[in-house]
N, C-alpha and C positions, 0 to 999 in steps of 0.2 A: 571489258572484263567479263570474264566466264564468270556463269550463278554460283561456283563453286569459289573463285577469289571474291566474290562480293560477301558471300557469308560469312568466309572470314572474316575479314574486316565490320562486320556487325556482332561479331560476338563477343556479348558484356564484359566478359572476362578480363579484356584486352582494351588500356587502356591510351587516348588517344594523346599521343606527346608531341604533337604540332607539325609545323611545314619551315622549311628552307629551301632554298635554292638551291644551294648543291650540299652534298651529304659524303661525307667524305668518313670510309672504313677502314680505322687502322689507325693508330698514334702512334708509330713508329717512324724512320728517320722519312720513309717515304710518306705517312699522312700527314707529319709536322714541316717537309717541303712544300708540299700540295697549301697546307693553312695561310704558311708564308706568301706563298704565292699571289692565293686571292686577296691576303690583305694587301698586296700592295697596288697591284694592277686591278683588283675591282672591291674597293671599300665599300662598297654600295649590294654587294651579294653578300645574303645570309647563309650561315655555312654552319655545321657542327662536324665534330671526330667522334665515330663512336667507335670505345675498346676495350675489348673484353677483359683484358688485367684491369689492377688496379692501379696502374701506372703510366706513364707515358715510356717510349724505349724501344714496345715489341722483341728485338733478339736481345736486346742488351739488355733488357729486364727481365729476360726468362730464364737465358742465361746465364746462372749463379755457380760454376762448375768453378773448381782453382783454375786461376792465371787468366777467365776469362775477356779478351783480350780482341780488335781488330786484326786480319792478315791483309789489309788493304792499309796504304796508309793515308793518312788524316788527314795529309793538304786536297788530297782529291775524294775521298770517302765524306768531308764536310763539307759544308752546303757553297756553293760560289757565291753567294751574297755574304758569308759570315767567316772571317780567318779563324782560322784555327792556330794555336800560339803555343799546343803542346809539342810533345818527340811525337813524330812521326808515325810511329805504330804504338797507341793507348791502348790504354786497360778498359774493362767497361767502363765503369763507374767517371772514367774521364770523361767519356763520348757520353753518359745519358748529363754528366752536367755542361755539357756542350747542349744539348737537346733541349735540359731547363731552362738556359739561358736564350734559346731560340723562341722560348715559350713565352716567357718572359719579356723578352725585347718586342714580339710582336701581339703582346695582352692576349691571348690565343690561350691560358685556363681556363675562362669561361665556358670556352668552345667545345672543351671537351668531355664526353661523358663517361666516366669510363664503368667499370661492370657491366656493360652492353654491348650483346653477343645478337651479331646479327643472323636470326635463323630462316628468313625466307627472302625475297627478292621480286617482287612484280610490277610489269610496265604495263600499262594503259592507255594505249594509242587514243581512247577517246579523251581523258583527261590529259593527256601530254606529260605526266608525272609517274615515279616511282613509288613505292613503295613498299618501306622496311617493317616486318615484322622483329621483334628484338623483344629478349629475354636476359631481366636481369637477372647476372652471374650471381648475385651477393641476396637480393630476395626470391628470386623467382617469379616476380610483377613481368605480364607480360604488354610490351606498350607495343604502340602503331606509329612510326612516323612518314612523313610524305615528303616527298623532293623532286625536282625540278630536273636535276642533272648528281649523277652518281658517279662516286670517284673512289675506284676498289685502291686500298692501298694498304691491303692486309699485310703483302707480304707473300713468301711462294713455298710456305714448306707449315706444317703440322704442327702449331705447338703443344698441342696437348697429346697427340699422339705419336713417339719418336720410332725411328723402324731399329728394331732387334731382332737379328734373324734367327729361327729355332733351330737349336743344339738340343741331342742327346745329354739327359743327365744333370739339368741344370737346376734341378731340386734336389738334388743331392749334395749341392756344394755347401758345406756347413760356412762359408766366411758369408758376406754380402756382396751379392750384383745390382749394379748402380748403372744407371743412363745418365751422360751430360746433360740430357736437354730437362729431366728432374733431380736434377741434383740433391739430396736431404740435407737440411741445415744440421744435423746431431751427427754426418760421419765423422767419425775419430781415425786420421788417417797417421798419427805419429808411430812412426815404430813400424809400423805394416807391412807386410809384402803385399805392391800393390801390381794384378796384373792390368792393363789396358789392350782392347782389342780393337783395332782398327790402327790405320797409317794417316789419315787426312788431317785437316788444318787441326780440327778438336783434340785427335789423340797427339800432336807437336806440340798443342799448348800444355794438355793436361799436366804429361809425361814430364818434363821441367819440374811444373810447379808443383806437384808431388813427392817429385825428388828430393825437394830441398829437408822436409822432415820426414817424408816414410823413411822405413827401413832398406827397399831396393824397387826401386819400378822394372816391371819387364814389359814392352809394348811387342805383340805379338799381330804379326801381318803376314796375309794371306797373299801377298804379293806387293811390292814397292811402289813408295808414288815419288815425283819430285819433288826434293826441296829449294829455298834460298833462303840462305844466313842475312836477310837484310838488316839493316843500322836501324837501331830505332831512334837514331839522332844521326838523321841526311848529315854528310861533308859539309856540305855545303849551309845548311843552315848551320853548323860551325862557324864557318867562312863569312857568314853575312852578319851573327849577331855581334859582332865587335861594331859595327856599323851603325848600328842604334837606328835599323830604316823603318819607317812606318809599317804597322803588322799587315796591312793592307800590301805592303810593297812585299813584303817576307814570303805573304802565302802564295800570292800570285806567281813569284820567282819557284818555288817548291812547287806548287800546282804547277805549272809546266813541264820541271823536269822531272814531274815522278809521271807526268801524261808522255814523255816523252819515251822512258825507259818502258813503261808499260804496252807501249803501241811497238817497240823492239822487240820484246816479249813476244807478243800475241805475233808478227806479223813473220817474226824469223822462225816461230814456229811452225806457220804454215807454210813457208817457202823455203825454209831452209831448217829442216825440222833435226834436221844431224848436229847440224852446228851449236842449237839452241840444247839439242841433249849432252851435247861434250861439254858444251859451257856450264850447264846445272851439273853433271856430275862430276866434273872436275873443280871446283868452287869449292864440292864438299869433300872433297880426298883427305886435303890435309887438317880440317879439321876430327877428322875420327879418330878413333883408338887405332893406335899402332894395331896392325894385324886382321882388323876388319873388311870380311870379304867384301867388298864392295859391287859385287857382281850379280851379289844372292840378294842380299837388306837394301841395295840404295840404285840398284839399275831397272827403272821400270820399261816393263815391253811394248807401252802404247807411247803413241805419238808425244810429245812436249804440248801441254794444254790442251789436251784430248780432254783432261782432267786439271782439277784445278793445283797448282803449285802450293804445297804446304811451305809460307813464307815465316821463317824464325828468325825472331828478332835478336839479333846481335851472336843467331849460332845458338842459342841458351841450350835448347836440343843436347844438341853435340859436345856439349860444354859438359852437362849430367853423365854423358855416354862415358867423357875423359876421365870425368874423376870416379868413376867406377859406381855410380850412383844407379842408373840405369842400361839397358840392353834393350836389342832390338833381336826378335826370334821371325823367322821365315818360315810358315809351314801350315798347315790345314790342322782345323780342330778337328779333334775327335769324338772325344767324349767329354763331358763336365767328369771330374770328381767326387770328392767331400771335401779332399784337400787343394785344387784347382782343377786344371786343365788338363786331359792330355792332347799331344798332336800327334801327327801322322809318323813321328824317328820314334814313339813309343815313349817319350820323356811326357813326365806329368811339370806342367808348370804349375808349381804351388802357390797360392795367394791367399790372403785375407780378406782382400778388397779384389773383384773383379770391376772394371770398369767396361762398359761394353758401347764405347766410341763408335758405333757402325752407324751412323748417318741418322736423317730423316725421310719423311714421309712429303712429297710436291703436292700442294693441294692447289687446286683449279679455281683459283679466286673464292676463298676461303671456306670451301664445300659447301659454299652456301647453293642451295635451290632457287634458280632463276624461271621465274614466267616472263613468259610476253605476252600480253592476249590472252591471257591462262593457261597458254600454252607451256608447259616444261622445254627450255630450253639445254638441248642436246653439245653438249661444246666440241663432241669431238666430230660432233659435224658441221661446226663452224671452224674460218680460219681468220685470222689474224688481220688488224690493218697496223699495220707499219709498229707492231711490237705492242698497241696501245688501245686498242678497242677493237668488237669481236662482231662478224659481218653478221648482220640481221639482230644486231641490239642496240636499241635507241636508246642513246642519251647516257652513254655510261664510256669511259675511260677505267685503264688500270696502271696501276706503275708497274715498273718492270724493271729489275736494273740490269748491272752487266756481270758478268761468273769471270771474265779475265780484266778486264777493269771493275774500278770502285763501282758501287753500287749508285751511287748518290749521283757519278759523271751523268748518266742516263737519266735517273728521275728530276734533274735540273733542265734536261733537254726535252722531257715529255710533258713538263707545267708549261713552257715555251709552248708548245705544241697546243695543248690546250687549251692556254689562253689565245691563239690561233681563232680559236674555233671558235668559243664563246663571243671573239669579235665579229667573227663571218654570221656569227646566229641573229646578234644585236644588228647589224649592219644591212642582213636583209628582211629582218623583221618576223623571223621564224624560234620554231621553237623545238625542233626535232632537228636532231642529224643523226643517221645511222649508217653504217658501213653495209656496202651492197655491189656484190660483185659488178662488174662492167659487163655489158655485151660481150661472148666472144669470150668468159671468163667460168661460164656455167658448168663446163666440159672437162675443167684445170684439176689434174689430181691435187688429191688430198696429202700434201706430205706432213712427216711427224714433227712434230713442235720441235723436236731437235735431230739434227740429221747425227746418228751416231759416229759417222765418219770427222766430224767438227767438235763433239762433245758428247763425252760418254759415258760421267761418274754413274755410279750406278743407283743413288736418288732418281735419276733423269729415268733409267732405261726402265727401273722398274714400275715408273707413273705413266709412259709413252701414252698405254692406251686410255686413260682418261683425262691426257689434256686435250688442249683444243689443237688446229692443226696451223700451218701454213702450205701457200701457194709457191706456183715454182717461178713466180713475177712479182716484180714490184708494180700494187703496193700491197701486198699480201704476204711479204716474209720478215724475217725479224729475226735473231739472233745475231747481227751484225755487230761488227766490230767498233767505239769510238771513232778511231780516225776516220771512220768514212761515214758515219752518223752525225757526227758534230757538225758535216758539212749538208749531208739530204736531208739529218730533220727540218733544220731551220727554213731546209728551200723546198720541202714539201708541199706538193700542191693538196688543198683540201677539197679540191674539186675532183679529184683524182681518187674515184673509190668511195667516196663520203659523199652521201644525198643529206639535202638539207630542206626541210619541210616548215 
């Protein structure tokens, strides 16, 4: 440790809140998988979650916007050790008590801290150990803890800071503008003209669930994304529950065929990306408003999963559109108001409530400041090993999930991975692994965490340059598809890239 990480850690202020073996950041689906995991396969490793809510959940607890709701759905979004026994695409509040129950069944409330917000990061090759600086959210008490091996599973996007892009004029509008991702518990949205700006998964859910008591939703886009009217109650788990088959037997038949459909999805879009766009736009023809241009509102110009598909459950969307409740407007803003929006045909959309849907912020394993050695660690001059830990830092893993499959498919296959490791550590008798380029790999450009030709919402494009990077060989790339992940994580060699000291 440099003179300068050693003083921190001696200054009285800061107090010191013990050691574990691995330290796992984040109580969300992804640090309550990771918890799972160690209790089962190493009872004997001491572990904590620490998370800066006051909840367990992460999106699903931050998340408090109307209709908040899954576009992934639940047989493959829940954990593979635990069925899932709702409809298929839930509400939050379903999914965080799928979450308590995971907490629950594996005694994992002890484990976790929550009001603690991890604000530094440092490895100490001489000590073999991490080290968290953390700040409680709720006092202000600032503690020290130590760990063994670090497991980021914050999550990949800003919760406290959501992105709103600046518009002309937007002190002028006498109604209120609102973010999903700070929703206020006092809006009073009955009666309302509510406008919404953005097209993605958040403005499909909002839009609905607004409708039902504002006075008219208008969701205003700056250009079309794709939709799917999917069932929030699969066919086929119609088909099965007359059958009375164990929930065990239930989830696994549905986890298959929605991995199935999913990997349809992703793969005919890359290979056959015409086909995959006549199939999404023609799906939703006949649910619209007689007379709706479909050309202007519902035909987008990029690739099929360039971006991620806004999945509605049961059409509800389209459903608001029919009965005259809502509208979809095409066009660039112009100026804010007093009384809403105008755009670029010169009409003012008027509103009471503006909602301003336009995404988040990607944060690089949760902006926390990482040392090595006291050293400040640079991420976007490191790249990736196999989606899951970051070349030249010891002893730390991240989850990661998937943007065209569930999230949860992937951080089920990266605890696998993990516990991998932690066997090869035990097994030779060491206590460091870190990722480190090969021979012959020194020379390898630096490509962008996401190649915008594969994926290109514009979350992604606008963080490129401070994430970390990948290579143009395996094992230094990542953004890979399931179906072909499901098959090289497991046979991953960890000799491959990974030094183990």
């Amino acid at each position: 440790m440099t003179g300068a990480a050693t003083t921190e850690r001696n200054q009285p202020d800061v107090r010191d809140a013990g050691h574990v073996d691995v330290l796992i950041v984040g109580a969300g689906v992804s640090g309550i998988g990771a918890a799972h995991h160690l209790r089962e396969r190493f009872p004997d490793r001491s572990f904590v979650l620490l998370e800066a809510q006051d909840a367990p959940g992460g999106t699903w607890w931050t998340h408090q916007y109307p209709g908040a709701r899954s576009d992934s759905d639940l047989f493959t979004y829940g954990y593979r050790h635990k069925p899932w026994r709702g409809k298929s695409i839930a509400a939050g509040d379903a999914i965080l008590s799928y979450l308590d129950e995971v907490i629950e069944e594996d005694d994992l409330a002890d484990k976790i801290r929550y009001h603690h917000r991890v604000t530094a990061l440092d490895w100490s090759s001489e000590e073999h150990r991490w080290t968290a600086e953390v700040t409680r959210t709720d006092t202000g008490e600032r503690l020290r803890l130590t760990t063994e091996f670090l497991w980021m599973c914050q999550g990949y996007y800003n919760h406290d800071e959501p992105y709103t892009p600046e518009w002309p004029g937007t002190e002028r509008f006498e109604g209120r503008i609102v973010h999903p991702q700070a929703w206020p518990g006092d809006l009073e949205q009955d009666g309302k003209r509510v406008l919404v700006i953005g097209s993605g998964a958040t403005a499909a859910t909002i839009v609905p669930a607004m409708a039902e008591t504002a006075e008219y939703v208008t969701m205003l886009q700056r250009s079309p994304s794709y939709w799917f009217p999917a069932p929030t109650v699969h066919e086929l788990a119609t088909m099965l529950e007359p059958l009375d088959l164990p929930a065990e037997w239930t989830h696994e038949i549905l986890r298959r065929t929605y991995v199935q459909q999913l990997d349809w999805l992703a793969t005919t879009g890359l290979e056959d990306p015409d086909q995959l766009h006549e199939f999404l736009v023609e799906t939703i023809r006949p649910l619209l408003p007689e007379g709706t241009d479909v050309e202007k509102h519902f035909t987008p110009q990029y690739r099929p999963w360039q971006q991620r598909i806004a999945f509605v459950p049961d059409g509800d969307f389209f459903t608001s559109m029919r009965e005259g409740k809502a509208e979809v407007v095409t066009d660039e803003i112009t100026e804010f108001t007093e009384k809403g929006v105008q755009v670029g045909s010169g009409d003012v959309l008027e509103a009471d409530i503006i909602v301003t849907a336009t995404g988040f912020n990607l944060s690089v394993l949760g902006d926390i400041p990482f040392r090595v050695d006291g050293e400040p660690v640079d991420f976007t001059k490191r790249v990736t090993w196999r989606g899951m830990m970051i070349s030249g830092v010891p002893n730390m893993a991240y989850s990661f999930g998937y943007f065209r499959h569930s999230w949860t498919l992937r951080v089920d296959l990266i605890n696998d991975v993990v516990g991998r490791v932690f066997d090869r550590m035990a097994e030779r008798g060491v206590t460091t692994v870190v990722p480190e380029l090969r021979p012959g790999d020194e020379d390898m450009p630096l490509l962008p965490w996401s190649d915008p030709a594969n994926f290109n919402p514009g979350y992604v494009m606008r963080s490129q340059d401070k994430m970390f990077r990948q290579g143009d060989r395996a094992p230094w790339t990542h953004m890979h598809e399931h179906d072909q992940e499901r098959v090289s994580l497991p046979a991953a060699d960890l000799d491959d890239g990974l030094q183990f000291r």
